[in-house]
N, C-alpha and C positions, 0 to 999 in steps of 0.2 A: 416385790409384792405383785401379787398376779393382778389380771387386768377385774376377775369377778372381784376382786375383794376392794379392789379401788373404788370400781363404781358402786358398791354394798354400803362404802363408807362415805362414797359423795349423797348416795339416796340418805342413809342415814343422816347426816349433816343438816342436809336439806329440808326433812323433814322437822328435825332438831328447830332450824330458824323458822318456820312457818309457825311450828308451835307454839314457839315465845311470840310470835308476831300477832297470835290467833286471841282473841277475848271471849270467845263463843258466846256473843254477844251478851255479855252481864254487864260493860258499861254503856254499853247503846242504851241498855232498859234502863241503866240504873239515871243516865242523862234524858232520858224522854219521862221518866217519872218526876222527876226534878222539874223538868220544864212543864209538864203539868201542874205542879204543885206550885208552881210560881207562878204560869198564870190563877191561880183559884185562887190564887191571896189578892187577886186584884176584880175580885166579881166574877171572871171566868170572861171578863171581855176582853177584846181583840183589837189595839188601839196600835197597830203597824199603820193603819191609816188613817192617823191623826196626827195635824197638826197642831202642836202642842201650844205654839204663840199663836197669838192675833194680832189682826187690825187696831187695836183698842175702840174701835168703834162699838157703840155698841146700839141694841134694838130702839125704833121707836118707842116710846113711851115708857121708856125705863126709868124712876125714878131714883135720883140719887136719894139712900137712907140719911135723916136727919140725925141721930144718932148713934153710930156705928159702932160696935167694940173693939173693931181696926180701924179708926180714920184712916185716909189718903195718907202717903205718906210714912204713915207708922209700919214698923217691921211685924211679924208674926211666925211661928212653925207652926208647917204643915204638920199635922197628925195624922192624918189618913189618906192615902196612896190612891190616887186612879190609878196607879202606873209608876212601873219600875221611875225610883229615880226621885219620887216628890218625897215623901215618906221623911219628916227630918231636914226638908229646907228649910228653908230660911226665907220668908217670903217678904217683897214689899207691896203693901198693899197703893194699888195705882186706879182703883173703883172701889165702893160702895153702893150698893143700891138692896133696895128690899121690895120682893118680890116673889113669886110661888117656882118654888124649882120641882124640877119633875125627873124622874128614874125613864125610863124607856126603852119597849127592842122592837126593833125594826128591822125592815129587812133592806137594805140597800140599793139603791138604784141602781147602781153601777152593777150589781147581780152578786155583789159579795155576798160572801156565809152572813148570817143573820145576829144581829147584834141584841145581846140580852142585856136587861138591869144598866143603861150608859146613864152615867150620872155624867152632867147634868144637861140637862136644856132649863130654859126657862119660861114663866108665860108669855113671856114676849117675846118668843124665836119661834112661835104657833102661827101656822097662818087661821086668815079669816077667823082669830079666836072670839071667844065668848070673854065677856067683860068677868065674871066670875069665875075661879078655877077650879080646872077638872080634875073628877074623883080615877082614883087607879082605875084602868078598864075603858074606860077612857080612848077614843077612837083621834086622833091628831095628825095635821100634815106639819112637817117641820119646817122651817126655814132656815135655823141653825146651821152653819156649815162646819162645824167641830171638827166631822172626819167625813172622808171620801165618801160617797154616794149617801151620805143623812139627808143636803139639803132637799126637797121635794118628797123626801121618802115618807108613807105613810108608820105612823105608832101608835103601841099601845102604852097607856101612860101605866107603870106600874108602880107607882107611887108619887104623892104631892106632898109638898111643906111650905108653908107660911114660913121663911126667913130673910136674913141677909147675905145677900151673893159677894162675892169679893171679885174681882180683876186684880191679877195680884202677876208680879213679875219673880222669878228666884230661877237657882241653880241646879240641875237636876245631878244629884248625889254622885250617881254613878258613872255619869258619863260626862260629867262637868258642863254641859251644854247648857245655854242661856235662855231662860223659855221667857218671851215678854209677852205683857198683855192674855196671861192666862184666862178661857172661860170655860169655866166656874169654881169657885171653892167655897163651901160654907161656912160660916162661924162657927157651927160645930169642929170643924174640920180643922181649925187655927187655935191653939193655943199663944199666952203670951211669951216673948223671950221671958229665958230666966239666966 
């Protein structure tokens, strides 16, 4: 074999495995759409910098709810997801209290991209608040520490409800990770075992 047709058939060869190697980018797109769409199913918020358990402590003047649809104690599934992973636990509830929960975006202290719709804070995670609670639009300093740069950060409240907050412990689906002392999940948000 002569030396042009050797190296004609190394080029070719070569070429051959890059090809097969090559996706001209259709699953980068097709994996970054996907990862978009997975966050939109959760608000479109950014919760890398959230920790998921707590302290179990919780705000001044929080009243425990007198009668809960979860008592302390009793199990519930989560129905609805902040975040990869709740969606279908199995929660136990370890709080009750009733009180005005609020939506909120803020922009982070720490200089993080800007947080839209975080469900939830509560009225008692507000500094200097007003004894009555605030309508969406609504101008708030947080004191909440839910995720990296919220506490101190200024918000707009973009929505309020009159309900039952839960502290609630369970397993996160996905990654089987233990989250204790979860805040916040609403009654809406909990169905009973079945």
């Amino acid at each position: 074999m002569s030396w042009k047709k050797l190296i004609l058939f190394g080029a070719l060869a070569g070429l051959l495995v890059l090809s097969a190697c090559s996706n001209n980018g259709n699953d980068t797109a097709s994996n970054e759409n996907e990862e978009k769409n997975s966050e939109g199913e959760h608000s479109g918020m950014d919760h890398s910098g959230m920790d998921m358990s707590g302290s179990g402590e919780v705000p001044e003047g929080l009243e425990e709810a007198e009668s809960p649809a979860f008592p302390v104690g009793s199990t519930a599934v989560i129905t609805e997801a902040h975040m990869p992973g709740m969606e279908g636990a199995e929660a136990t509830i370890v709080g009750a209290y009733d009180t005005t929960v609020y939506t909120i975006s803020y922009d982070p202290t720490d200089g993080g991209e800007r947080v839209e719709d975080h469900k939830w804070i509560i009225h008692e995670e507000i500094a200097d608040r007003q004894e009555e609670p605030y309508e969406a639009g609504a101008e708030v300093k947080v004191e909440a520490e839910h995720m990296e740069g919220m506490e101190g950060a200024t918000a707009v409240i973009d929505s309020a409800e009159q309900t039952t907050v839960y502290m609630v412990d369970f397993t996160l689906k996905d990654s089987g990770e233990e989250v204790t002392n979860h805040k916040w999940v609403t009654e809406s948000e909990l169905s009973s075992e079945e």
